[in-house]
PQR file with spaces between the fields and no chain letter, atoms N, CA, C, O and H, PARSE charges and radii, in Angstrom:
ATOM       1  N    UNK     1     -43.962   14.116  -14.267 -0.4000 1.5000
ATOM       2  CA   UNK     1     -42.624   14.218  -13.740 -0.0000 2.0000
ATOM       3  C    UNK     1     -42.269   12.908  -13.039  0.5500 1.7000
ATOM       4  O    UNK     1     -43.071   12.432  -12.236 -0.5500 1.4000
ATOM       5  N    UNK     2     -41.153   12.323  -13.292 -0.4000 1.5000
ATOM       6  CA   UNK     2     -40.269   11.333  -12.676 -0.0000 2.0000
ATOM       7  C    UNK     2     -40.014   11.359  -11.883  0.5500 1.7000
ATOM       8  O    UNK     2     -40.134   12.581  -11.800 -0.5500 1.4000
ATOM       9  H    UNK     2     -40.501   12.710  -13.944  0.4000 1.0000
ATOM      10  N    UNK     3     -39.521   10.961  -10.509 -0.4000 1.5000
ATOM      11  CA   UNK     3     -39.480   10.900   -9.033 -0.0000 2.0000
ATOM      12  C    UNK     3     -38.592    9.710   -9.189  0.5500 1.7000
ATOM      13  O    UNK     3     -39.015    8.673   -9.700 -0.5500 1.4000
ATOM      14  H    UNK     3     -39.423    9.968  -10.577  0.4000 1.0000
ATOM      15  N    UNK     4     -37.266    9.851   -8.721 -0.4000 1.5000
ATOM      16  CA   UNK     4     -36.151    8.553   -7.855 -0.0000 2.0000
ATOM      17  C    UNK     4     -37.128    7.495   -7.306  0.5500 1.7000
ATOM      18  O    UNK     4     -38.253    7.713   -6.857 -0.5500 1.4000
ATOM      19  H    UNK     4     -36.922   10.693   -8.306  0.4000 1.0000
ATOM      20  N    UNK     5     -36.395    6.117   -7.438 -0.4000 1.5000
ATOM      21  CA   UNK     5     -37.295    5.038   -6.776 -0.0000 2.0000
ATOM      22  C    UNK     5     -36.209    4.718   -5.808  0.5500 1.7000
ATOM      23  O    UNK     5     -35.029    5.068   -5.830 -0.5500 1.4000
ATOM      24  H    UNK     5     -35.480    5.940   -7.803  0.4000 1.0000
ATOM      25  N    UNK     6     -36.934    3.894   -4.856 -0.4000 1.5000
ATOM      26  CA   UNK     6     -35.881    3.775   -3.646 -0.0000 2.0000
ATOM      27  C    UNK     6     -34.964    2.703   -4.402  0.5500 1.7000
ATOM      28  O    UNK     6     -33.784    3.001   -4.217 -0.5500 1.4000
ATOM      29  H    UNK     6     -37.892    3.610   -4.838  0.4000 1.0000
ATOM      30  N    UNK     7     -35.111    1.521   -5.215 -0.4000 1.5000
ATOM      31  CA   UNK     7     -35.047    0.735   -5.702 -0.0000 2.0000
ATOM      32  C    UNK     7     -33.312    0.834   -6.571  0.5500 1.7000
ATOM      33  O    UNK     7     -33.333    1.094   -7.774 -0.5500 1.4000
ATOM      34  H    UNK     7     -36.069    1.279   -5.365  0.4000 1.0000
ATOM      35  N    UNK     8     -32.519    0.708   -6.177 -0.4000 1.5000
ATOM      36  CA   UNK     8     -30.951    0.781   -6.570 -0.0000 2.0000
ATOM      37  C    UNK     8     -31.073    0.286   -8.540  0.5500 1.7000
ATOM      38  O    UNK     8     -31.787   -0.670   -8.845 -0.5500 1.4000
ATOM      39  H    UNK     8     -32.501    0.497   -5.200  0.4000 1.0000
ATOM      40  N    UNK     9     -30.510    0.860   -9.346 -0.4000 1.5000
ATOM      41  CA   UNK     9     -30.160    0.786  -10.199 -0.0000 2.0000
ATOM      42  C    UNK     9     -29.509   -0.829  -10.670  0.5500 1.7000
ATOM      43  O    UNK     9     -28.410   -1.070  -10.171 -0.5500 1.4000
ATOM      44  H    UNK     9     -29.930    1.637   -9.099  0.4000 1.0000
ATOM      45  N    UNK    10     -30.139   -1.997  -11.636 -0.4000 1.5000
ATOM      46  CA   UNK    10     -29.447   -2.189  -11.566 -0.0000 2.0000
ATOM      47  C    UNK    10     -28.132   -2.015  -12.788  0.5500 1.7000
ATOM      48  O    UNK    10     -27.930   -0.969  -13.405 -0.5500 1.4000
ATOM      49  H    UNK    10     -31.032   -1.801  -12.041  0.4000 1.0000
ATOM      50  N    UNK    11     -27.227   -3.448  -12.975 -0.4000 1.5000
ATOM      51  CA   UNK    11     -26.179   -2.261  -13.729 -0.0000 2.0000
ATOM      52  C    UNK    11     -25.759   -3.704  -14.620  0.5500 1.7000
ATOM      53  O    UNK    11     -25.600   -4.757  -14.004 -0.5500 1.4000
ATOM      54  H    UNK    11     -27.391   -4.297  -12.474  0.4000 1.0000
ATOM      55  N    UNK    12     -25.625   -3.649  -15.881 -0.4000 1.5000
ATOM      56  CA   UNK    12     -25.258   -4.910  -16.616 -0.0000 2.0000
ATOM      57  C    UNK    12     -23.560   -4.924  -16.598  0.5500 1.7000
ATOM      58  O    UNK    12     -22.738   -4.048  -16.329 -0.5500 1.4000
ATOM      59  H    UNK    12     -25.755   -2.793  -16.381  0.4000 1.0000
ATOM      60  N    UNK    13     -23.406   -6.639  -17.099 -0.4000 1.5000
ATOM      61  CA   UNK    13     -22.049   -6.571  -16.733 -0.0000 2.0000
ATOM      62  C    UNK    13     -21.253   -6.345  -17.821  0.5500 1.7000
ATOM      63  O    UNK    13     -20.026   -6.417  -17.762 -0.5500 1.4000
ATOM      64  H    UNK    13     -24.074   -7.351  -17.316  0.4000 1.0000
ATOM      65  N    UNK    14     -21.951   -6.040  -18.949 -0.4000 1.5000
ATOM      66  CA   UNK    14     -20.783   -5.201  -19.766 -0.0000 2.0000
ATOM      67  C    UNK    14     -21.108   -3.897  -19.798  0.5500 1.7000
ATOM      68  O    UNK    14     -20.502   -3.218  -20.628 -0.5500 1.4000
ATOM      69  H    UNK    14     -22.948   -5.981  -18.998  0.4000 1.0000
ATOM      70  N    UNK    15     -21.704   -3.499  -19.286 -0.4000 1.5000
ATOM      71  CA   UNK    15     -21.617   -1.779  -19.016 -0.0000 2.0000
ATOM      72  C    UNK    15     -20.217   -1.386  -18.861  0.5500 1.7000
ATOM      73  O    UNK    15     -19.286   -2.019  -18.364 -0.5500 1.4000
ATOM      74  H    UNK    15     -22.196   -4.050  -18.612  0.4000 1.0000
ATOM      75  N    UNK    16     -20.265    0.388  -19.650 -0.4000 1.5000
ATOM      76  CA   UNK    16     -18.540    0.522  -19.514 -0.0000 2.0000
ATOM      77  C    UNK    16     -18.627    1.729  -18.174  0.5500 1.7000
ATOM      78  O    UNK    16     -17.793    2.546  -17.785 -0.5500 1.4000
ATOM      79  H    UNK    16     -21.021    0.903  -20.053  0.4000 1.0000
ATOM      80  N    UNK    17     -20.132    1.388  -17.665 -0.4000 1.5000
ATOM      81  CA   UNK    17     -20.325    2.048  -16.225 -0.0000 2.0000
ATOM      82  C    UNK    17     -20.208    1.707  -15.371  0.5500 1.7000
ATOM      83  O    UNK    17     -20.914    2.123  -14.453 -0.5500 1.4000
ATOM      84  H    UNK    17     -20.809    0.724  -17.981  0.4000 1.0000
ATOM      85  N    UNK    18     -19.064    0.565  -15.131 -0.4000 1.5000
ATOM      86  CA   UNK    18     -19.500   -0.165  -13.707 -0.0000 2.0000
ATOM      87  C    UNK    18     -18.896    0.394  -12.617  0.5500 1.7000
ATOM      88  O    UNK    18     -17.729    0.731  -12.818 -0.5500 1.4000
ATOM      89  H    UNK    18     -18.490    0.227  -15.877  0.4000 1.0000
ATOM      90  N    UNK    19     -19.431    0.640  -11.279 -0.4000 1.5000
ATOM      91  CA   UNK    19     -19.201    1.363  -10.168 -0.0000 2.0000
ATOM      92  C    UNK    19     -17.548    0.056   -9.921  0.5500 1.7000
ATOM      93  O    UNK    19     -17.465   -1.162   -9.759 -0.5500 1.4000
ATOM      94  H    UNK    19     -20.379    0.366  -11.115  0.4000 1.0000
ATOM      95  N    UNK    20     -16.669    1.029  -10.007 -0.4000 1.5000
ATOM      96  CA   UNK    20     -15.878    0.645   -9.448 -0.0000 2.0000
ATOM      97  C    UNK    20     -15.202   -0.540   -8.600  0.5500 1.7000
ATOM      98  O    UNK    20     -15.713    0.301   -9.340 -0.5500 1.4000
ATOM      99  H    UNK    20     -16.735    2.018  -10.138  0.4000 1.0000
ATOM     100  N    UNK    21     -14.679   -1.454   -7.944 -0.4000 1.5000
ATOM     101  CA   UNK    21     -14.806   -2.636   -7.260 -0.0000 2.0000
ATOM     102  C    UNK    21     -13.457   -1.835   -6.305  0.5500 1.7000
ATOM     103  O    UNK    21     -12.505   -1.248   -6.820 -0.5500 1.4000
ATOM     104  H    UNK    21     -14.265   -2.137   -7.343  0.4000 1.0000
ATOM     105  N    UNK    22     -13.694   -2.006   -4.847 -0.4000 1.5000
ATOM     106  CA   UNK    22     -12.868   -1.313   -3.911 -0.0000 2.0000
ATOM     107  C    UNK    22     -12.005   -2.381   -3.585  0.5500 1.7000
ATOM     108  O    UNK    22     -12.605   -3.364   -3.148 -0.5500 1.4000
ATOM     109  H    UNK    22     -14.467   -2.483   -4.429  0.4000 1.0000
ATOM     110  N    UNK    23     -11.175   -2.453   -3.638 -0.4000 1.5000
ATOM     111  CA   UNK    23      -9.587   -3.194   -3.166 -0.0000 2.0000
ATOM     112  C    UNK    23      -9.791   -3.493   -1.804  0.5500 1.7000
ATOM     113  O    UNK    23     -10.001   -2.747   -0.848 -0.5500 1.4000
ATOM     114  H    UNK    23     -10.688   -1.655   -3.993  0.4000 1.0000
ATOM     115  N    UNK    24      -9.686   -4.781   -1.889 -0.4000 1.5000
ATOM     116  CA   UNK    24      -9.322   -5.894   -0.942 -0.0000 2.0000
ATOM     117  C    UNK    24      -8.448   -4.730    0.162  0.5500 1.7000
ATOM     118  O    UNK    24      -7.438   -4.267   -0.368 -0.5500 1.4000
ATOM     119  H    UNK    24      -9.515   -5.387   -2.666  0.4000 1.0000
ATOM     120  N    UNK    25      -8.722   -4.238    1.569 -0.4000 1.5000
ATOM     121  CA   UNK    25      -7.823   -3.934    2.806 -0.0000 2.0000
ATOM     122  C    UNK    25      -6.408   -4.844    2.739  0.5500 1.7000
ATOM     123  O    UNK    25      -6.407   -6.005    2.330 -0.5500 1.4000
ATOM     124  H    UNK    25      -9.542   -4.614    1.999  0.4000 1.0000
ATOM     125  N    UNK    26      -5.140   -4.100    3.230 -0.4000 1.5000
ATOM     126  CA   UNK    26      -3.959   -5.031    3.117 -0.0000 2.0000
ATOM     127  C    UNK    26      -3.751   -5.300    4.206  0.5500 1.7000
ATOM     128  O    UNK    26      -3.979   -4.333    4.934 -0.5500 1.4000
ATOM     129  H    UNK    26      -5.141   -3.157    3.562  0.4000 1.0000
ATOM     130  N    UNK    27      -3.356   -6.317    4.824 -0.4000 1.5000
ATOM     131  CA   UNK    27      -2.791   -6.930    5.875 -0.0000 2.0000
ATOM     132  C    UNK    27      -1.250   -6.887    6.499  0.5500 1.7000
ATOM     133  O    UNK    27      -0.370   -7.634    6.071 -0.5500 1.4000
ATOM     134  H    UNK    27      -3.171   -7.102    4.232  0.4000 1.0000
ATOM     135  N    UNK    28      -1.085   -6.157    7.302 -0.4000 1.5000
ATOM     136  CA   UNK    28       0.080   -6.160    7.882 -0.0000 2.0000
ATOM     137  C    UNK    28       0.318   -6.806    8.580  0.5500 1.7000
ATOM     138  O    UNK    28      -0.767   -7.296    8.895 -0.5500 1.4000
ATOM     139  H    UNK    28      -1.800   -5.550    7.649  0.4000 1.0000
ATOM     140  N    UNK    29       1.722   -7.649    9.676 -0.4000 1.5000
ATOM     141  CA   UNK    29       2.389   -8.074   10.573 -0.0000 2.0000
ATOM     142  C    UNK    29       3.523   -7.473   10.643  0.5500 1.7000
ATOM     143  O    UNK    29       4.268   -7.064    9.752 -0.5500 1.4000
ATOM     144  H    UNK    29       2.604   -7.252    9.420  0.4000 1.0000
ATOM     145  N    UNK    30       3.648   -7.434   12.366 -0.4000 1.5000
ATOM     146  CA   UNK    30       4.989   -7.007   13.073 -0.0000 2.0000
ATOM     147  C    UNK    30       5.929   -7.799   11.922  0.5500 1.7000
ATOM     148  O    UNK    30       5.889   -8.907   11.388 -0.5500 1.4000
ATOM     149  H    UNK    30       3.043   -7.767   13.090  0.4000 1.0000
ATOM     150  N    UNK    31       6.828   -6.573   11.834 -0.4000 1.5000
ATOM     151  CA   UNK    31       7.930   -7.167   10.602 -0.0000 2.0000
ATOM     152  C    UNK    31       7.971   -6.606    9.668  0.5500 1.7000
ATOM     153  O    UNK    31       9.051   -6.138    9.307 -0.5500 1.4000
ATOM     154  H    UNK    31       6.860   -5.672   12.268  0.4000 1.0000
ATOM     155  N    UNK    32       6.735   -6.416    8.854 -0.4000 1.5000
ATOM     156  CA   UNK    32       6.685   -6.293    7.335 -0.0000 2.0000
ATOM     157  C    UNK    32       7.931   -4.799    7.077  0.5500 1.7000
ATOM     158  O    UNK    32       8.070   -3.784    7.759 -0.5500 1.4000
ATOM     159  H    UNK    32       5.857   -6.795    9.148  0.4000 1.0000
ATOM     160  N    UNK    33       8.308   -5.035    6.422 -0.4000 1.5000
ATOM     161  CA   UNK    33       8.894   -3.478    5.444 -0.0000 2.0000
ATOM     162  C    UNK    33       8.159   -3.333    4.831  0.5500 1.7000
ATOM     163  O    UNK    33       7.725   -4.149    4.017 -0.5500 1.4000
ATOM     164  H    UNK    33       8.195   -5.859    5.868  0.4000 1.0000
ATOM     165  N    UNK    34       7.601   -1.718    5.118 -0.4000 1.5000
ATOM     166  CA   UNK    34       6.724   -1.377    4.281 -0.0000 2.0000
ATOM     167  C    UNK    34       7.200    0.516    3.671  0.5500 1.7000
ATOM     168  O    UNK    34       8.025    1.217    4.257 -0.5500 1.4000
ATOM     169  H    UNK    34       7.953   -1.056    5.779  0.4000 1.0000
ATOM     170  N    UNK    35       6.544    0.871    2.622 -0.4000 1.5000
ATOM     171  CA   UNK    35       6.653    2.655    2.248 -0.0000 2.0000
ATOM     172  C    UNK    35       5.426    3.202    2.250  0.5500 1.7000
ATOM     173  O    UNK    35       4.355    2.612    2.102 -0.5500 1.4000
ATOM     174  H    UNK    35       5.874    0.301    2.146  0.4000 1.0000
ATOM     175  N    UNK    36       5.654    4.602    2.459 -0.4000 1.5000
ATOM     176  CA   UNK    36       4.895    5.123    2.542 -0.0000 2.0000
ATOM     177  C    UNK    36       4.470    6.390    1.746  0.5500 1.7000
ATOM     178  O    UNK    36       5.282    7.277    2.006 -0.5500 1.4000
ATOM     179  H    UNK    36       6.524    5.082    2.579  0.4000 1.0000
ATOM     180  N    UNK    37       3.649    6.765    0.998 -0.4000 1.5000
ATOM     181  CA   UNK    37       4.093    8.056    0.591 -0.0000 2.0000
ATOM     182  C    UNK    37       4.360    9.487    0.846  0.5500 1.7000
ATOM     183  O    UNK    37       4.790   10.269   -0.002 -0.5500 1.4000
ATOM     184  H    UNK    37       2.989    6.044    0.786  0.4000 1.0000
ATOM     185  N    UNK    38       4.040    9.814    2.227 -0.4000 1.5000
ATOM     186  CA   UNK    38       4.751   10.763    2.781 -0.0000 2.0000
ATOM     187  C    UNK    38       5.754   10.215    3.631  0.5500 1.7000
ATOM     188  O    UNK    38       6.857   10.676    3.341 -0.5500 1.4000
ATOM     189  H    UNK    38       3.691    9.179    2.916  0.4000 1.0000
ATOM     190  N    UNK    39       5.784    9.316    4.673 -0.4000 1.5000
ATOM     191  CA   UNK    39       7.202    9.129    5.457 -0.0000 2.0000
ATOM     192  C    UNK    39       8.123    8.133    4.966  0.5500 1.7000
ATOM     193  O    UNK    39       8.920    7.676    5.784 -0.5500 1.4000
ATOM     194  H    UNK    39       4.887    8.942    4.909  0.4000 1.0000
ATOM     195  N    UNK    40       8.159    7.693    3.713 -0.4000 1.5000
ATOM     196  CA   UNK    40       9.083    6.683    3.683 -0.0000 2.0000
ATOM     197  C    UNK    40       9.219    5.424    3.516  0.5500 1.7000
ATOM     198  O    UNK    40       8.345    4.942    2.795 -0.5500 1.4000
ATOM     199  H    UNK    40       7.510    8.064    3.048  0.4000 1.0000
ATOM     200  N    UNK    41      10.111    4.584    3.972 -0.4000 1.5000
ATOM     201  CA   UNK    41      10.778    3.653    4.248 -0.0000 2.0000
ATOM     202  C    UNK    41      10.391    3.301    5.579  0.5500 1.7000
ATOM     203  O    UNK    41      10.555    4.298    6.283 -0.5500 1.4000
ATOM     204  H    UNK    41      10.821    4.975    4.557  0.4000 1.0000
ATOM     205  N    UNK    42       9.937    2.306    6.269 -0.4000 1.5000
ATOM     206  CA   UNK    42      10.000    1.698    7.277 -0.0000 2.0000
ATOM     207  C    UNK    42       9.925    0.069    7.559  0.5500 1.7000
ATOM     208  O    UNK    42      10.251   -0.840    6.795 -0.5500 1.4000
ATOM     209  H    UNK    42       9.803    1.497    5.697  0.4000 1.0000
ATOM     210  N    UNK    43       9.338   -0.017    9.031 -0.4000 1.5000
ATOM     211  CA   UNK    43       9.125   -1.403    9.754 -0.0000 2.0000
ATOM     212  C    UNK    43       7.777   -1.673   10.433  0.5500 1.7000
ATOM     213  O    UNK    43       7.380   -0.884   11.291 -0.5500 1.4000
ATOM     214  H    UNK    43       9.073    0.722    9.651  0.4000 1.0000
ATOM     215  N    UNK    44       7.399   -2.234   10.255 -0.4000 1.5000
ATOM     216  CA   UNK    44       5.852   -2.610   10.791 -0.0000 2.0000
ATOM     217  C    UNK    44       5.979   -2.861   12.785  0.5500 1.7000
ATOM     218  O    UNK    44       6.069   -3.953   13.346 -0.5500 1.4000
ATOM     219  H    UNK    44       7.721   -2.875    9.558  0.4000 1.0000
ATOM     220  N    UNK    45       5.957   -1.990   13.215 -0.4000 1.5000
ATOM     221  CA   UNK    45       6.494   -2.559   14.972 -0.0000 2.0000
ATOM     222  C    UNK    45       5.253   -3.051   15.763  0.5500 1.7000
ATOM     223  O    UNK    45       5.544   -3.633   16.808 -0.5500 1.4000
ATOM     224  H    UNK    45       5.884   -1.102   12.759  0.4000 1.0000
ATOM     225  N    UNK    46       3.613   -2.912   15.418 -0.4000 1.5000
ATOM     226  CA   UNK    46       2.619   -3.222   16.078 -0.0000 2.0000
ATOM     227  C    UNK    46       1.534   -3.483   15.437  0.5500 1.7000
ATOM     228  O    UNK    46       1.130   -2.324   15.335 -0.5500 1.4000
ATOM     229  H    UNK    46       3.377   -2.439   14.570  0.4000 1.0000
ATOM     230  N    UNK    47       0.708   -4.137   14.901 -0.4000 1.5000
ATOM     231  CA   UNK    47      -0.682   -3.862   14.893 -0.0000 2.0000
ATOM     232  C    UNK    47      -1.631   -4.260   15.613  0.5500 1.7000
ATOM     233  O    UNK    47      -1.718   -5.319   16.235 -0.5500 1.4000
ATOM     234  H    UNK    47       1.036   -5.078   14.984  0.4000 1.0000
ATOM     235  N    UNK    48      -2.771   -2.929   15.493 -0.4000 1.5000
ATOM     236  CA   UNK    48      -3.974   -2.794   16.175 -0.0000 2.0000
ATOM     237  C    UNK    48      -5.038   -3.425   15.994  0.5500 1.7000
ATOM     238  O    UNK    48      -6.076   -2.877   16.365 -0.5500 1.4000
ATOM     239  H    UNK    48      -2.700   -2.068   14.988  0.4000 1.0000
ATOM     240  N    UNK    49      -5.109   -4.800   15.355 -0.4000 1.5000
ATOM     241  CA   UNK    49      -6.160   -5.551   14.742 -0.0000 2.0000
ATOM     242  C    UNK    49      -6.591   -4.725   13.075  0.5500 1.7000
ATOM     243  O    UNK    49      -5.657   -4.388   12.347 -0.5500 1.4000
ATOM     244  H    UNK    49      -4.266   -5.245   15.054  0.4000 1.0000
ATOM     245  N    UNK    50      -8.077   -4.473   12.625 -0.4000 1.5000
ATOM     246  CA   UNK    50      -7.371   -3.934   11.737 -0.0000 2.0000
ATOM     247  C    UNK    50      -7.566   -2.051   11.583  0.5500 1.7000
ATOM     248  O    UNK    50      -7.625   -1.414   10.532 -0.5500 1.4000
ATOM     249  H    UNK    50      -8.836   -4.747   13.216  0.4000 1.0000
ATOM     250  N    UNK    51      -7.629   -1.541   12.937 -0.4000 1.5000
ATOM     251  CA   UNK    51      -7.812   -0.237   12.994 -0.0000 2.0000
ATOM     252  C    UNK    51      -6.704    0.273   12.250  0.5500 1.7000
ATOM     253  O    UNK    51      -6.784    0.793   11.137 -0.5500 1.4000
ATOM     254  H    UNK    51      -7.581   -2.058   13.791  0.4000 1.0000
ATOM     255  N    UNK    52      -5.499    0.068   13.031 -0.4000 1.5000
ATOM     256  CA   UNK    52      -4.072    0.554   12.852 -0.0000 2.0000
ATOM     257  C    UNK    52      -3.139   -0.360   12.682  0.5500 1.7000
ATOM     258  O    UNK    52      -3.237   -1.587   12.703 -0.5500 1.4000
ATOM     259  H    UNK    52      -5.434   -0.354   13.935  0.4000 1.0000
ATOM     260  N    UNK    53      -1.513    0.855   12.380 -0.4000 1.5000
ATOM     261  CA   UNK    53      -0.435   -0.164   12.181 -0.0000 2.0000
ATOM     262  C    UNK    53       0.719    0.905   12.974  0.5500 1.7000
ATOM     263  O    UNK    53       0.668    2.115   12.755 -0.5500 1.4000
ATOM     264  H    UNK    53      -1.434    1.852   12.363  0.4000 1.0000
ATOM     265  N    UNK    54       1.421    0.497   13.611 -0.4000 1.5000
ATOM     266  CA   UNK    54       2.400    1.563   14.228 -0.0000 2.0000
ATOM     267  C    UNK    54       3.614    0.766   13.297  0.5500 1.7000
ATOM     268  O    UNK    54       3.915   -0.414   13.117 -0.5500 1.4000
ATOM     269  H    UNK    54       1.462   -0.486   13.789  0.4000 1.0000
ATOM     270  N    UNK    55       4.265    2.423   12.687 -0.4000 1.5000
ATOM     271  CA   UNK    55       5.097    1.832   11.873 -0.0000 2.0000
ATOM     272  C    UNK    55       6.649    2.656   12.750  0.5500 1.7000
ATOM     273  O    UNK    55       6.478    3.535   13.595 -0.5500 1.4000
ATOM     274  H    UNK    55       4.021    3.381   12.832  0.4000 1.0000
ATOM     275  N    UNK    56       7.930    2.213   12.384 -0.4000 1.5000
ATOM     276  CA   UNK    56       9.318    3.157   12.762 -0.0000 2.0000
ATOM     277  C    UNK    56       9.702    3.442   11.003  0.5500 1.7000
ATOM     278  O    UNK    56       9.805    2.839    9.935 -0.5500 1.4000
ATOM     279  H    UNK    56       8.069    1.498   11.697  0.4000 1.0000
ATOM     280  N    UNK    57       9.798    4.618   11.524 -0.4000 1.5000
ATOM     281  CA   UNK    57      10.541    5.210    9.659 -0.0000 2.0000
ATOM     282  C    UNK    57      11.899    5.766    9.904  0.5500 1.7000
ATOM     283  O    UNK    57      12.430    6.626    9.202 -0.5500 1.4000
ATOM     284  H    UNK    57       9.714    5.108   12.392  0.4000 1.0000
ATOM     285  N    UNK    58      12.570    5.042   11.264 -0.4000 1.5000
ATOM     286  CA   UNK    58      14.207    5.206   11.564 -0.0000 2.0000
ATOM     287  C    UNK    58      13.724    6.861   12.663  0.5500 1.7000
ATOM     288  O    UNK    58      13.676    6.961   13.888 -0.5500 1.4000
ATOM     289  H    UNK    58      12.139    4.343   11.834  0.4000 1.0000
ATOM     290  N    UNK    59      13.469    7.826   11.680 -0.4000 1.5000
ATOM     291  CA   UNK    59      13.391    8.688   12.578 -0.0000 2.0000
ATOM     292  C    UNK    59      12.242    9.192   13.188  0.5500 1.7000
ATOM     293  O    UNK    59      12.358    9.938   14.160 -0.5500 1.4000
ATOM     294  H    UNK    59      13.508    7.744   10.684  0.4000 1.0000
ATOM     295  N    UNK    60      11.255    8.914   12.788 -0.4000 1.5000
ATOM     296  CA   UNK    60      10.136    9.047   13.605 -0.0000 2.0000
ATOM     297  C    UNK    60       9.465    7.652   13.866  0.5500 1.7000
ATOM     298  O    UNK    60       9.844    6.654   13.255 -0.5500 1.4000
ATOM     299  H    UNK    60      11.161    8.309   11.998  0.4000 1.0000
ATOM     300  N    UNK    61       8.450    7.617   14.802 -0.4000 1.5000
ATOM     301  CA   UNK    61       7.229    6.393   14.599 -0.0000 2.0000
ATOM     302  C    UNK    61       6.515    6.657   14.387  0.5500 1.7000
ATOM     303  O    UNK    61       6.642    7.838   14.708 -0.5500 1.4000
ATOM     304  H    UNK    61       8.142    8.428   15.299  0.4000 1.0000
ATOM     305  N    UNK    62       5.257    6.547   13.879 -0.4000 1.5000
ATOM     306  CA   UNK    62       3.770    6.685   13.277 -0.0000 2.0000
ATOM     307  C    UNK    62       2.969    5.965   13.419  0.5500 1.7000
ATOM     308  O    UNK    62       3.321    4.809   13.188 -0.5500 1.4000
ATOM     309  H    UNK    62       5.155    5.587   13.618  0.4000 1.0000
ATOM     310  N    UNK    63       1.425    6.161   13.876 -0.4000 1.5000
ATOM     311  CA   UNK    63       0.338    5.292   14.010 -0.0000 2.0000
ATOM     312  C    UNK    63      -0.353    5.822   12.589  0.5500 1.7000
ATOM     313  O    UNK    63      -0.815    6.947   12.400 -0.5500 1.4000
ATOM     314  H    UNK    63       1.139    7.101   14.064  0.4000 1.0000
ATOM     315  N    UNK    64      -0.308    4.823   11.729 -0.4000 1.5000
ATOM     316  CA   UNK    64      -1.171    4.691   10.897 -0.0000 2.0000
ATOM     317  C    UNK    64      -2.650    4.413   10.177  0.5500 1.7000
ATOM     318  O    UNK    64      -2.835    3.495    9.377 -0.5500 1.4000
ATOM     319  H    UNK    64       0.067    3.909   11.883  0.4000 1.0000
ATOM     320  N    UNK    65      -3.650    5.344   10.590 -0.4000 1.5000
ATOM     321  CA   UNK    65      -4.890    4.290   10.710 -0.0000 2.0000
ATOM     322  C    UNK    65      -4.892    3.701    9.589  0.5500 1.7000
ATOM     323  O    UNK    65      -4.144    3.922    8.637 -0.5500 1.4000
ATOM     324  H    UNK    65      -3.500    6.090   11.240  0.4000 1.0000
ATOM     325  N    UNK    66      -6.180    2.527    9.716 -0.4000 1.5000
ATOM     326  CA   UNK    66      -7.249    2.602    8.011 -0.0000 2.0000
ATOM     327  C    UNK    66      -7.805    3.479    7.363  0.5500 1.7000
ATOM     328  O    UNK    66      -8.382    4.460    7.829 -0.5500 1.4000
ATOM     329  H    UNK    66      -6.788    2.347   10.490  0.4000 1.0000
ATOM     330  N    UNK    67      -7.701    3.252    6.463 -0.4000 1.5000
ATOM     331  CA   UNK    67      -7.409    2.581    5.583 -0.0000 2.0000
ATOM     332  C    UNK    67      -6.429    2.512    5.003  0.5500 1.7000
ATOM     333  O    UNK    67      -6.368    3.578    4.391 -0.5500 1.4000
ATOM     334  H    UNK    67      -7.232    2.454    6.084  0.4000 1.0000
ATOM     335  N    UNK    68      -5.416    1.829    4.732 -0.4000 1.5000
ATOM     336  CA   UNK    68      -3.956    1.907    4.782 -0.0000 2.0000
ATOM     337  C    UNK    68      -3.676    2.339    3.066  0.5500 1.7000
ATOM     338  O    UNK    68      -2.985    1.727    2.252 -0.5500 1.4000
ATOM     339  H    UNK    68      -5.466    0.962    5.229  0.4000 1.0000
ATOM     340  N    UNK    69      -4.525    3.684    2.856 -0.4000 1.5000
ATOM     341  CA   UNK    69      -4.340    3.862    1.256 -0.0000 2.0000
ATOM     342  C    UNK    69      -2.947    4.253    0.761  0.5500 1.7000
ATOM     343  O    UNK    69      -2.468    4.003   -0.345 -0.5500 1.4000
ATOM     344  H    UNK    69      -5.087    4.181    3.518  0.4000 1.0000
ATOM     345  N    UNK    70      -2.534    4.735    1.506 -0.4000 1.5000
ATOM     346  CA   UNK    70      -0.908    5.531    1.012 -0.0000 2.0000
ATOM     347  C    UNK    70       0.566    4.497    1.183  0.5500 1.7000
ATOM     348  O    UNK    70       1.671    4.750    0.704 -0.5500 1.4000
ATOM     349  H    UNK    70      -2.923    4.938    2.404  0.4000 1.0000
ATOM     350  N    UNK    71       0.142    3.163    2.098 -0.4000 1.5000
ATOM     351  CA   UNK    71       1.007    2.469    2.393 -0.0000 2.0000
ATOM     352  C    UNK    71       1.020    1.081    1.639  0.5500 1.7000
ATOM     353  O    UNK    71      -0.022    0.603    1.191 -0.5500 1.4000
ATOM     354  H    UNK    71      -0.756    2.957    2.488  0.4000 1.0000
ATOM     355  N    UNK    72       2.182    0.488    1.523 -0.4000 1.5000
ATOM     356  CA   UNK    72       2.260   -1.030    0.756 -0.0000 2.0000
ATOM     357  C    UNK    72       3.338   -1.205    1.311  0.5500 1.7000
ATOM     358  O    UNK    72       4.308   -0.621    1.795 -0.5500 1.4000
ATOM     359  H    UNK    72       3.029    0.876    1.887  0.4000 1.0000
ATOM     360  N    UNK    73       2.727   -2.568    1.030 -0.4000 1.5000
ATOM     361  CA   UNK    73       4.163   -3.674    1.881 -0.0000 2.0000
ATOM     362  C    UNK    73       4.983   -3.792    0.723  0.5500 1.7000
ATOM     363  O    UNK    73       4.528   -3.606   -0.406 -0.5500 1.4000
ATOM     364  H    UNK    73       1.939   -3.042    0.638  0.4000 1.0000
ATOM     365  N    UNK    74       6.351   -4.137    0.979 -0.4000 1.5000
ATOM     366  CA   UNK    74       7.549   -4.142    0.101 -0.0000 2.0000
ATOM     367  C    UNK    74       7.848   -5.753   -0.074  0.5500 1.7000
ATOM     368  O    UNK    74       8.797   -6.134   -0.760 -0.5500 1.4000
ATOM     369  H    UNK    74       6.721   -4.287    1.896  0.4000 1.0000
C-alpha cells in the first residue's frame, strides 16, 4: 500500500492541470469610482492600508474588507 509523501507534487508546464494562478490583489485610492456587486455604484472615501476600503454608494457607506473579490475599479 501507498502512503502520501510529504513532498508536494510536482506539476509540468503543459499540464492541462495546472493549479490555478490567483489574481494579483487590486489597489484602491481615495477617489477611485468603483462597483460593486451587491451595492453598486460608488466612491472610494478611505483606505485601510490593504485590510479595507470604505466606500459611499450615495446611500449608504460600507467598509469593505479583503479581499476585494466582488469589487473593481471603473
Amino acid at each position: 500500500m501507498m502512503t502520501e509523501s510529504a513532498v508536494p507534487r510536482r506539476r509540468l508546464p503543459n499540464s492541462p492541470f495546472k493549479v490555478p494562478a490567483v489574481p494579483a490583489q487590486e489597489r484602491f485610492s481615495v477617489g477611485d469610482r468603483v462597483t460593486h456587486d451587491v451595492y453598486g455604484l460608488g466612491r472610494v472615501i478611505g483606505v485601510t492600508g490593504d485590510t479595507s476600503v470604505d466606500v459611499d454608494f450615495g446611500s449608504r457607506q460600507e467598509r469593505i474588507p479583503s479581499p476585494f473579490s466582488r469589487m473593481y475599479r471603473l
